[in-house]
N, CA, C and O atoms as a CHARMM CRD file, in Angstrom:
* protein
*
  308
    1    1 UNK  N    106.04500 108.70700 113.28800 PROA 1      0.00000
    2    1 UNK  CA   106.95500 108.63600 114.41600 PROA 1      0.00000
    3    1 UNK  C    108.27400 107.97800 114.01900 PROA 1      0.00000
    4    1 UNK  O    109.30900 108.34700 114.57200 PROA 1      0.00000
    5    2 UNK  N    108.28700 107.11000 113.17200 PROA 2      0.00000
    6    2 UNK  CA   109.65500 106.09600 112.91200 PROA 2      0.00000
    7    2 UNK  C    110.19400 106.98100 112.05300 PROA 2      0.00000
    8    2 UNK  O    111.40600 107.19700 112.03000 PROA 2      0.00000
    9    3 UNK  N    109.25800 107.62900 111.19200 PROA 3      0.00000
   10    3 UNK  CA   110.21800 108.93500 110.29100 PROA 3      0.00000
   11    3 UNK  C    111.46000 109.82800 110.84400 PROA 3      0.00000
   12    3 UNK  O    112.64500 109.89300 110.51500 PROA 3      0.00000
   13    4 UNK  N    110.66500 110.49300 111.84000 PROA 4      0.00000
   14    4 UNK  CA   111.01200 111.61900 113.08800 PROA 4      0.00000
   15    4 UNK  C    112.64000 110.90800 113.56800 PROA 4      0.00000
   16    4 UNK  O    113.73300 111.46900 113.48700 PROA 4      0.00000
   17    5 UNK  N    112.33000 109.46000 114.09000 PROA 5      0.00000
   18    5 UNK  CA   113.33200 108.61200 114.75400 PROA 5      0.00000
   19    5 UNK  C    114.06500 108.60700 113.72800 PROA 5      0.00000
   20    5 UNK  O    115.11400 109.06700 114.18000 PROA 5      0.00000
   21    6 UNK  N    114.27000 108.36400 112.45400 PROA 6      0.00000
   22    6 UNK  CA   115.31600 107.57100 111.22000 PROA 6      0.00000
   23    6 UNK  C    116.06600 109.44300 111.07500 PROA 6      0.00000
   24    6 UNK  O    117.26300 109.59500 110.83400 PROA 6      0.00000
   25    7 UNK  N    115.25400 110.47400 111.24300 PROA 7      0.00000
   26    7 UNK  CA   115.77500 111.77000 111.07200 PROA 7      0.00000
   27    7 UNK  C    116.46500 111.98700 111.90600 PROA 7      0.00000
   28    7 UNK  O    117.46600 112.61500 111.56100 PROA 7      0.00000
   29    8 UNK  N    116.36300 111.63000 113.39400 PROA 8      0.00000
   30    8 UNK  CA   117.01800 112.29300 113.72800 PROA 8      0.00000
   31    8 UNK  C    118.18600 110.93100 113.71400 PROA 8      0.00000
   32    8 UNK  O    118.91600 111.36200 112.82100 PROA 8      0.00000
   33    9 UNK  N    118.55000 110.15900 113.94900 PROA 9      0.00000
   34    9 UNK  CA   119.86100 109.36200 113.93700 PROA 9      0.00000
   35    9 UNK  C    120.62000 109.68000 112.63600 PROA 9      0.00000
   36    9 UNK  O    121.83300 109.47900 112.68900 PROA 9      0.00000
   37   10 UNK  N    120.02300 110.22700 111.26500 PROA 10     0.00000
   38   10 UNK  CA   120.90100 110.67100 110.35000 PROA 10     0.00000
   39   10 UNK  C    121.10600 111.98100 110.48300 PROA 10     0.00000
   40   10 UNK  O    121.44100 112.37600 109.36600 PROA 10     0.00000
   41   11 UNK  N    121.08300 113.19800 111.50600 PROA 11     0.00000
   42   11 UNK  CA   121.24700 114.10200 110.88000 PROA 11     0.00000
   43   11 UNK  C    122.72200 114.40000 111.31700 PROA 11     0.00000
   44   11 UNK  O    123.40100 114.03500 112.27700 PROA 11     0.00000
   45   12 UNK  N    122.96000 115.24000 110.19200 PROA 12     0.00000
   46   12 UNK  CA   124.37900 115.24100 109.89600 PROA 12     0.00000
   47   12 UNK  C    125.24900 116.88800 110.40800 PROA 12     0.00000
   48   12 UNK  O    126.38600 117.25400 110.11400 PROA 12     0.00000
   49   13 UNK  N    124.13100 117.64400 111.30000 PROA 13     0.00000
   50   13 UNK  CA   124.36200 119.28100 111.46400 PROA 13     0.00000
   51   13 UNK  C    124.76900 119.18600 112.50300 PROA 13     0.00000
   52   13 UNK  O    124.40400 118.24000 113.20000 PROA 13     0.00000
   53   14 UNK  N    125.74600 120.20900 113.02100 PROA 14     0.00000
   54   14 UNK  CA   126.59400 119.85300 113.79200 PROA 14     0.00000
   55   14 UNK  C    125.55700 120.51300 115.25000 PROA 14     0.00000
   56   14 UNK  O    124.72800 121.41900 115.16900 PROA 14     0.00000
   57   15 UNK  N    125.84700 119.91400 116.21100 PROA 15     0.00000
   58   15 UNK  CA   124.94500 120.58500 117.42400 PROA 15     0.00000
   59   15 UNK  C    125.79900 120.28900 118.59500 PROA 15     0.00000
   60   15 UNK  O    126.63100 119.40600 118.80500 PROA 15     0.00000
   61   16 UNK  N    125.25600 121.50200 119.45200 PROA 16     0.00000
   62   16 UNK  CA   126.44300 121.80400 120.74600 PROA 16     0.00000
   63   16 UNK  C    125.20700 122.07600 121.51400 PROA 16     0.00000
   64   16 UNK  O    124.30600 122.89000 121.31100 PROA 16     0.00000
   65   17 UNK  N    125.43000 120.96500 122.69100 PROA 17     0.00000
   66   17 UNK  CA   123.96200 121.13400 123.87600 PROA 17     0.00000
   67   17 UNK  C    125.02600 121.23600 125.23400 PROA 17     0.00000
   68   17 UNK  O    125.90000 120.39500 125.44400 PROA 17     0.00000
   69   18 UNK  N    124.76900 122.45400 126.12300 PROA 18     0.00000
   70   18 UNK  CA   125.42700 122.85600 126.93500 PROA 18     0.00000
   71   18 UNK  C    124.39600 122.29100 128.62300 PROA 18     0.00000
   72   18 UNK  O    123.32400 122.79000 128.96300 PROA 18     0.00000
   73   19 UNK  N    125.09500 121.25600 129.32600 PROA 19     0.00000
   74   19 UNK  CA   124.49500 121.20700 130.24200 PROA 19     0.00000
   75   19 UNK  C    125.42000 121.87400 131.70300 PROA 19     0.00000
   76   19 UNK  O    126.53700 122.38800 131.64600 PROA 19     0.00000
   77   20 UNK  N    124.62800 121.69000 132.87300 PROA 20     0.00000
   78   20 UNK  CA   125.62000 122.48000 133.82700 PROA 20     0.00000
   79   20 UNK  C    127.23700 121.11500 134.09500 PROA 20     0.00000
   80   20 UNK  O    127.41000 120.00200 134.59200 PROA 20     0.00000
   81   21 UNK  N    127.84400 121.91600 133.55900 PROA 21     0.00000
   82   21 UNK  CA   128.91200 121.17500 134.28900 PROA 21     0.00000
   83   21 UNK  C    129.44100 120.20300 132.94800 PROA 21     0.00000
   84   21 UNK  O    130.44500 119.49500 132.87000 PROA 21     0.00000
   85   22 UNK  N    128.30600 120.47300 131.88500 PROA 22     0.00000
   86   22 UNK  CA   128.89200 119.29600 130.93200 PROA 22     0.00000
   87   22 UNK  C    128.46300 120.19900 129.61500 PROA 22     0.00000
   88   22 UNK  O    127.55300 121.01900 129.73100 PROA 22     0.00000
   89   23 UNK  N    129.30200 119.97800 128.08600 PROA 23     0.00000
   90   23 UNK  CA   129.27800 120.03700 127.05400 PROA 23     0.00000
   91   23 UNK  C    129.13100 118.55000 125.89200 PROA 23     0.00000
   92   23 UNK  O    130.10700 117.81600 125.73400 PROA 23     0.00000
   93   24 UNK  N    128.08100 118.34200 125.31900 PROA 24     0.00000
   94   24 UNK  CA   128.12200 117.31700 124.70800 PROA 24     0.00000
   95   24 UNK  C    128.28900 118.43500 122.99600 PROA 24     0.00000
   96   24 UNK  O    128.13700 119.59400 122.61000 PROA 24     0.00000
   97   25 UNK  N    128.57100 117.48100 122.64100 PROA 25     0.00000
   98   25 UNK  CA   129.34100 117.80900 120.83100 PROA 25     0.00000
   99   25 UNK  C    128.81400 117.19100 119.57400 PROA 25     0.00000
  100   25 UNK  O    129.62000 116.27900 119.76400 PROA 25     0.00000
  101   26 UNK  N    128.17700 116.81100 118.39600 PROA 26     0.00000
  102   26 UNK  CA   127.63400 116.28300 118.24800 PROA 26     0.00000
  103   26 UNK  C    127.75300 116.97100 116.55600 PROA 26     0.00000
  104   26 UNK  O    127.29900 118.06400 116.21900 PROA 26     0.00000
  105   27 UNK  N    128.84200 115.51400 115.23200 PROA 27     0.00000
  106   27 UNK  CA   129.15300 116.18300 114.26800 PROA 27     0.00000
  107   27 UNK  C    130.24100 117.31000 114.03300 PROA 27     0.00000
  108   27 UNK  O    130.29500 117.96600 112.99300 PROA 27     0.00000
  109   28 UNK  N    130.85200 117.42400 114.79400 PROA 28     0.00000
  110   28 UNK  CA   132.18800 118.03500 114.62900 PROA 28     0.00000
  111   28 UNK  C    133.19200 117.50900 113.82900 PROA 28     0.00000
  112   28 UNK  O    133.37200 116.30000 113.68200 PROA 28     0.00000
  113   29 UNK  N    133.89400 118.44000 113.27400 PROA 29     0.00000
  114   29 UNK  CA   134.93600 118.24700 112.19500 PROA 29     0.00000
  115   29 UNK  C    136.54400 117.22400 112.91700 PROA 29     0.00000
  116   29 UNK  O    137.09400 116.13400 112.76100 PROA 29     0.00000
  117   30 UNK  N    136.66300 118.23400 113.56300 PROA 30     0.00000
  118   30 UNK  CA   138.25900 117.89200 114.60800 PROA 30     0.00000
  119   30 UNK  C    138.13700 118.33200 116.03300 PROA 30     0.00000
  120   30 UNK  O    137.52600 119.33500 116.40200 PROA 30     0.00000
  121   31 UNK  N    138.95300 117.25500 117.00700 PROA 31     0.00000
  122   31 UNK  CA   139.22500 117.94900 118.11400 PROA 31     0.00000
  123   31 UNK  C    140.65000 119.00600 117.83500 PROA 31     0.00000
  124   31 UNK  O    141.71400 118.54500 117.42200 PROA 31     0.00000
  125   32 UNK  N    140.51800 119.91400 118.02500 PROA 32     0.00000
  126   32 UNK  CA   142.27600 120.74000 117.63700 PROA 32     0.00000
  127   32 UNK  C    143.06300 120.86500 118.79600 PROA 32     0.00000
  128   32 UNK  O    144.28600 120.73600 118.73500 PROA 32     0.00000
  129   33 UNK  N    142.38200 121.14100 120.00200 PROA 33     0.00000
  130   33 UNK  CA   143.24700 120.75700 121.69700 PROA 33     0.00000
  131   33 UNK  C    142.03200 120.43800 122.60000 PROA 33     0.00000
  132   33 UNK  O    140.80400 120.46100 122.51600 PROA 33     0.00000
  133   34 UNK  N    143.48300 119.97000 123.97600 PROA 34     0.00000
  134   34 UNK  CA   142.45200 119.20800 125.17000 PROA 34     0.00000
  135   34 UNK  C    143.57000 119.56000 125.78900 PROA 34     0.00000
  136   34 UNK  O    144.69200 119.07600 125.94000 PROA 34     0.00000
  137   35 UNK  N    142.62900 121.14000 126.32500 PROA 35     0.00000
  138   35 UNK  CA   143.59300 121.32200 127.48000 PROA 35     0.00000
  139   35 UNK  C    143.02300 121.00000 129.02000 PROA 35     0.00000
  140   35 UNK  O    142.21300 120.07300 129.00200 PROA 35     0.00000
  141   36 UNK  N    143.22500 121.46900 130.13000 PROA 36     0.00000
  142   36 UNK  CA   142.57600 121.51700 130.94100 PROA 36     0.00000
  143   36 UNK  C    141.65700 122.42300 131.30700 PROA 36     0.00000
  144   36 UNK  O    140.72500 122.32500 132.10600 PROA 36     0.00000
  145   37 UNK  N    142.12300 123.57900 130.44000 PROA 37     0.00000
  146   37 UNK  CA   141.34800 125.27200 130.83500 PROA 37     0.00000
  147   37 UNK  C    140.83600 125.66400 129.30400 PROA 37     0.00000
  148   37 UNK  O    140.30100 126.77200 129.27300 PROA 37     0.00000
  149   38 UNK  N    140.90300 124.89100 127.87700 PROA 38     0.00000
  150   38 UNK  CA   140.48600 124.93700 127.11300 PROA 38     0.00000
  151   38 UNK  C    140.57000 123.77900 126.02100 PROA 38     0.00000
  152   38 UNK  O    141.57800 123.13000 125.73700 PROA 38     0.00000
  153   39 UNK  N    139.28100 123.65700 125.46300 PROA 39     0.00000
  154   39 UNK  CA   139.13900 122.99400 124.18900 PROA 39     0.00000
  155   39 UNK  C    138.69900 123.47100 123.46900 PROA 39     0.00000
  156   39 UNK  O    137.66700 124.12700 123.60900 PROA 39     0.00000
  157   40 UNK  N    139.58700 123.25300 121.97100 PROA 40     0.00000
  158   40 UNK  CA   138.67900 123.98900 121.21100 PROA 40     0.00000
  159   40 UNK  C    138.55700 122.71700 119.79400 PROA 40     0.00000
  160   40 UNK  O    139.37700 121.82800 119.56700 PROA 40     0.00000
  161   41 UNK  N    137.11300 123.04700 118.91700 PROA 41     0.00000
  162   41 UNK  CA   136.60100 121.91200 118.60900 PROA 41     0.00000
  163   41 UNK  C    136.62100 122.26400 116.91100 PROA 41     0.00000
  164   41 UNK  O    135.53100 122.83700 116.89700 PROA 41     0.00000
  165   42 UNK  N    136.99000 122.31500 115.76700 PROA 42     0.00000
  166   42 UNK  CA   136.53200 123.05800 114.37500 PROA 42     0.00000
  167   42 UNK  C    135.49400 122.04200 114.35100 PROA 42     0.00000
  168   42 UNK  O    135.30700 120.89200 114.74900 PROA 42     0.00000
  169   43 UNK  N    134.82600 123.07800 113.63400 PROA 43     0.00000
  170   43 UNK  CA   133.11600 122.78100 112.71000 PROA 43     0.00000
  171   43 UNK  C    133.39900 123.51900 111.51600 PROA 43     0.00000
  172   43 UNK  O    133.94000 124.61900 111.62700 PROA 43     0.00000
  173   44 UNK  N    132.99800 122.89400 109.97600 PROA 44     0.00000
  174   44 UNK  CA   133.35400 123.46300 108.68600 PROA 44     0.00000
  175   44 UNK  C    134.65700 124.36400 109.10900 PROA 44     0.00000
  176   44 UNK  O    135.76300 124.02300 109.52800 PROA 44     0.00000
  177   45 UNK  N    134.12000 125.57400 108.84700 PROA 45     0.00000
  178   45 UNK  CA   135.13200 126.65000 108.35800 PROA 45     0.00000
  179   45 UNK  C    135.49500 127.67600 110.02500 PROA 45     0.00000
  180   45 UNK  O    136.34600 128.55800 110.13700 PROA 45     0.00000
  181   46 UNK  N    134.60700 127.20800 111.04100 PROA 46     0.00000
  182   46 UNK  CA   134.45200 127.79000 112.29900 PROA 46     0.00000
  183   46 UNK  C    135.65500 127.13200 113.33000 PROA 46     0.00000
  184   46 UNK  O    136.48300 126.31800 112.91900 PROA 46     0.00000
  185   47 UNK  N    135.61500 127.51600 114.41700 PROA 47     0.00000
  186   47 UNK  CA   136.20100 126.75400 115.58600 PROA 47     0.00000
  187   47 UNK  C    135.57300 127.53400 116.97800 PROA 47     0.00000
  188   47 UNK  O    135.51700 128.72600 117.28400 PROA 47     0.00000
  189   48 UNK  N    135.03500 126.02300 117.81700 PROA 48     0.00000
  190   48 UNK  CA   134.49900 126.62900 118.89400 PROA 48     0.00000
  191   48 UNK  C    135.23800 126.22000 120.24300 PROA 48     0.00000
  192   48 UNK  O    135.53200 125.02900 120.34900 PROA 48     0.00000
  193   49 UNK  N    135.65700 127.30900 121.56500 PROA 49     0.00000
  194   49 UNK  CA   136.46000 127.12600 121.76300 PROA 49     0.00000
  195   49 UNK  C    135.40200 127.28700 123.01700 PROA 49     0.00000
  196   49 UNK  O    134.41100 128.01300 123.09700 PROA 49     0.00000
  197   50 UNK  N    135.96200 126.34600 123.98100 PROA 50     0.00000
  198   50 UNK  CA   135.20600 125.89800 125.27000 PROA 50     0.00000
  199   50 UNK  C    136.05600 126.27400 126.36300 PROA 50     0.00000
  200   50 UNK  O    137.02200 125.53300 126.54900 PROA 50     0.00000
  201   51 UNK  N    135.87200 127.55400 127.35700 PROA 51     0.00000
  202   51 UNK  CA   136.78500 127.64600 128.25700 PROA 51     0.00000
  203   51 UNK  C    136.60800 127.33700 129.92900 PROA 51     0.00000
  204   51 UNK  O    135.62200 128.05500 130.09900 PROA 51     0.00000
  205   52 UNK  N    136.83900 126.85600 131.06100 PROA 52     0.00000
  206   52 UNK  CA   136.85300 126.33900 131.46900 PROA 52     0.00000
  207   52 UNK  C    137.98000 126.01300 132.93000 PROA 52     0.00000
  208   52 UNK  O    139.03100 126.62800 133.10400 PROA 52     0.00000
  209   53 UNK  N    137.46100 124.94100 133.83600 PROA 53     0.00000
  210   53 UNK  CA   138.39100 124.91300 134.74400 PROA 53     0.00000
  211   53 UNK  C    138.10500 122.91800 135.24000 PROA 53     0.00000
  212   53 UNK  O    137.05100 122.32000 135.45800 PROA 53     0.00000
  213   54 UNK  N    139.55300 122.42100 135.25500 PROA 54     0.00000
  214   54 UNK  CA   139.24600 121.08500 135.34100 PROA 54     0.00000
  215   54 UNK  C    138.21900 120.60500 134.27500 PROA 54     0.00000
  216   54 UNK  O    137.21600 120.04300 134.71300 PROA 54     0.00000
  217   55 UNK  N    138.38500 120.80700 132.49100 PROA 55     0.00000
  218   55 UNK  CA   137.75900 120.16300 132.13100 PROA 55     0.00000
  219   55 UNK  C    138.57600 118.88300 131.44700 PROA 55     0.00000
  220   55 UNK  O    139.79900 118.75200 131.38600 PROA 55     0.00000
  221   56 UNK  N    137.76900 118.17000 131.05600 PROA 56     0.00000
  222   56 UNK  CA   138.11500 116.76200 130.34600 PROA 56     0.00000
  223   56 UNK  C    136.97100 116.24400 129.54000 PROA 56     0.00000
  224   56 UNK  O    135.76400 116.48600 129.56200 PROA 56     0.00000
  225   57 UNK  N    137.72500 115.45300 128.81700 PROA 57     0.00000
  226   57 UNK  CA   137.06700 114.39700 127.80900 PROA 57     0.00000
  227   57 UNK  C    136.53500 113.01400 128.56400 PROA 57     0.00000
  228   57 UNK  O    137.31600 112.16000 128.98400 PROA 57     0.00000
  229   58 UNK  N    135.10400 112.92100 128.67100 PROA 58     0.00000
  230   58 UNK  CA   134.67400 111.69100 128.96900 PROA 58     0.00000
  231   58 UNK  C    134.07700 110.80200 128.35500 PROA 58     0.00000
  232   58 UNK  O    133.97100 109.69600 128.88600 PROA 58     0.00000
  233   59 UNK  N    133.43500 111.08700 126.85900 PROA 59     0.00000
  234   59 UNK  CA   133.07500 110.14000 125.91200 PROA 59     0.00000
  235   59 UNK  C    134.12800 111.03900 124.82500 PROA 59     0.00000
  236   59 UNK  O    134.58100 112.15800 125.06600 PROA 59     0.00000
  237   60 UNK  N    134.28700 110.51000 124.01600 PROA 60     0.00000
  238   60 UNK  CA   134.93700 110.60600 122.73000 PROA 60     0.00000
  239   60 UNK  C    134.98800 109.40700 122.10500 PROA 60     0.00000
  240   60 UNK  O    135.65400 108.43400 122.46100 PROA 60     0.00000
  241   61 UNK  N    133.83500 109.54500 120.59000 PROA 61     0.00000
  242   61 UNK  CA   133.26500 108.67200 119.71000 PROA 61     0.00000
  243   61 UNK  C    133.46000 109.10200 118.61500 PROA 61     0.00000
  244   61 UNK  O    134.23400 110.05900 118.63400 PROA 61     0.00000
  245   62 UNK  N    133.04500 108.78000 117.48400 PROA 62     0.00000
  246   62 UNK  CA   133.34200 109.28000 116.12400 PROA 62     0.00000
  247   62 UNK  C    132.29700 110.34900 116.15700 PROA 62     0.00000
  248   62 UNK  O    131.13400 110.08400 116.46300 PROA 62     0.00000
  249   63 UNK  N    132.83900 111.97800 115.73600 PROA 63     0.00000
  250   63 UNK  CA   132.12600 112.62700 115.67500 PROA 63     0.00000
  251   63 UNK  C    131.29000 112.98600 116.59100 PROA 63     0.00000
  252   63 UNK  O    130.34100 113.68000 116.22400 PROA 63     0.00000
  253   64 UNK  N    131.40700 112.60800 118.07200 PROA 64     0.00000
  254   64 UNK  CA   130.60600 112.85400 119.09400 PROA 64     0.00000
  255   64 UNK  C    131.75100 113.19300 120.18900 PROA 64     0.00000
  256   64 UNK  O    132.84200 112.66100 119.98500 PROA 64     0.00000
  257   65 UNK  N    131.62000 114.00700 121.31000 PROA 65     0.00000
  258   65 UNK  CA   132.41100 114.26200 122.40800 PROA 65     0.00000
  259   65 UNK  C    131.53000 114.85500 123.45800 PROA 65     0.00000
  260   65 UNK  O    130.63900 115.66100 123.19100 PROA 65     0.00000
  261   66 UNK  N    131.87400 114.32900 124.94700 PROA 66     0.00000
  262   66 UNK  CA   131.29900 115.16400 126.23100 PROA 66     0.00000
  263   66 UNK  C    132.29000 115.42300 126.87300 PROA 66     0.00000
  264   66 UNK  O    132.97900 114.56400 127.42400 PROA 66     0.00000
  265   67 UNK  N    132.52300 116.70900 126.90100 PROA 67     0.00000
  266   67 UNK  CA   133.54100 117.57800 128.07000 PROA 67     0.00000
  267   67 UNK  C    132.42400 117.78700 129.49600 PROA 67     0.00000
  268   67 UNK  O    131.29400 118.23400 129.69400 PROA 67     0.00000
  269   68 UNK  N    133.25100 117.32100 130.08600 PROA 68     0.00000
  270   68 UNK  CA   133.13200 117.69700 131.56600 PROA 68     0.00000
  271   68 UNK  C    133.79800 118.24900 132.43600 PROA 68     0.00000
  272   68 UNK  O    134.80500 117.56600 132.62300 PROA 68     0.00000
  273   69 UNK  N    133.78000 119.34000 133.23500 PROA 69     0.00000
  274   69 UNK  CA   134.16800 120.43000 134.06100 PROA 69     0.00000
  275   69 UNK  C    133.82500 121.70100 134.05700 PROA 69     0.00000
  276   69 UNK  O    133.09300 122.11200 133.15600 PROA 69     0.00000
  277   70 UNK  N    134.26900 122.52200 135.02000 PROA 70     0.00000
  278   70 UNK  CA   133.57900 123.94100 134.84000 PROA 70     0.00000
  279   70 UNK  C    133.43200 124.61500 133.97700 PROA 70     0.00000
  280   70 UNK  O    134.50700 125.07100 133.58800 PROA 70     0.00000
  281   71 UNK  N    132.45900 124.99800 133.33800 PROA 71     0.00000
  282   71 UNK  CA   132.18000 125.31500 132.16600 PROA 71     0.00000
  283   71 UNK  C    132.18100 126.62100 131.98100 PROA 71     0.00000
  284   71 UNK  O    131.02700 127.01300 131.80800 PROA 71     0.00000
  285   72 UNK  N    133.25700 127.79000 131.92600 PROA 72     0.00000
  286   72 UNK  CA   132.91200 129.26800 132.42600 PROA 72     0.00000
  287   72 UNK  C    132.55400 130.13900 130.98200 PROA 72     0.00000
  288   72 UNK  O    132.06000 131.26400 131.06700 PROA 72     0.00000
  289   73 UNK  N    132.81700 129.58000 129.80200 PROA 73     0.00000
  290   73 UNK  CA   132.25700 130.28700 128.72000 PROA 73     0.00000
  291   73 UNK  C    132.67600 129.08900 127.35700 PROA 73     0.00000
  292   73 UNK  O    133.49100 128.16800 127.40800 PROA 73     0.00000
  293   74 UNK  N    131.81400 129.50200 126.22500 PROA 74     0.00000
  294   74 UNK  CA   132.00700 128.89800 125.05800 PROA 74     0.00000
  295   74 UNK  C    131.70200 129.97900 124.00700 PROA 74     0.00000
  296   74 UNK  O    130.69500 130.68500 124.06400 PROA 74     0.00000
  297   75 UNK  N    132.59000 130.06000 123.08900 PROA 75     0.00000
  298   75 UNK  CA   132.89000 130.67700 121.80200 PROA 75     0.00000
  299   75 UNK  C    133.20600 130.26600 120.74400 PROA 75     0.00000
  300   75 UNK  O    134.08800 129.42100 120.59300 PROA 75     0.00000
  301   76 UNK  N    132.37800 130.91900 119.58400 PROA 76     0.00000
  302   76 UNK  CA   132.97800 130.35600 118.07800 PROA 76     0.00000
  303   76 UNK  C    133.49200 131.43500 117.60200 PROA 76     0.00000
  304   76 UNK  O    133.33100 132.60100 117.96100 PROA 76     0.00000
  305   77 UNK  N    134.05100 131.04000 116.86700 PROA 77     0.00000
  306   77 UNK  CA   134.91300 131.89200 115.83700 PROA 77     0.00000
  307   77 UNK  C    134.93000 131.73900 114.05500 PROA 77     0.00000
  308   77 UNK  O    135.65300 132.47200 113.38000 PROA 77     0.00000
């Protein structure tokens, strides 16, 4: 069990968990904008672009971010 726990606080892959109304971020490279109707986020060589209505930044940590607002689609590229 303490294995499982020490794994997951190091892992280093980038993960995108979509809840209603909220986007948490998790290992991302850069924020690249913060708009109101879009963010978009690079990962390695990708960029994922979060579109939206009234969204915002409500945690922003190293390598971690939660957007909150209407969440009407998300795309990578």
């Amino acid at each position: 069990m303490l294995k499982q726990l020490v794994d997951y606080m190091r892992e280093e892959e980038f993960r995108l968990t979509l809840f209603e109304n909220r986007v948490h971020a998790l290992n991302y490279d850069d924020v690249l904008s913060l708009e109101d109707h879009l963010i978009r986020i690079k990962v390695k060589n990708r960029t994922i672009f979060i579109r939206g209505t009234n969204l915002a930044v409500q945690k922003l940590l190293d390598q971690e971010i939660l957007i909150v607002g209407t969440i009407e689609g998300i795309e990578m590229k």
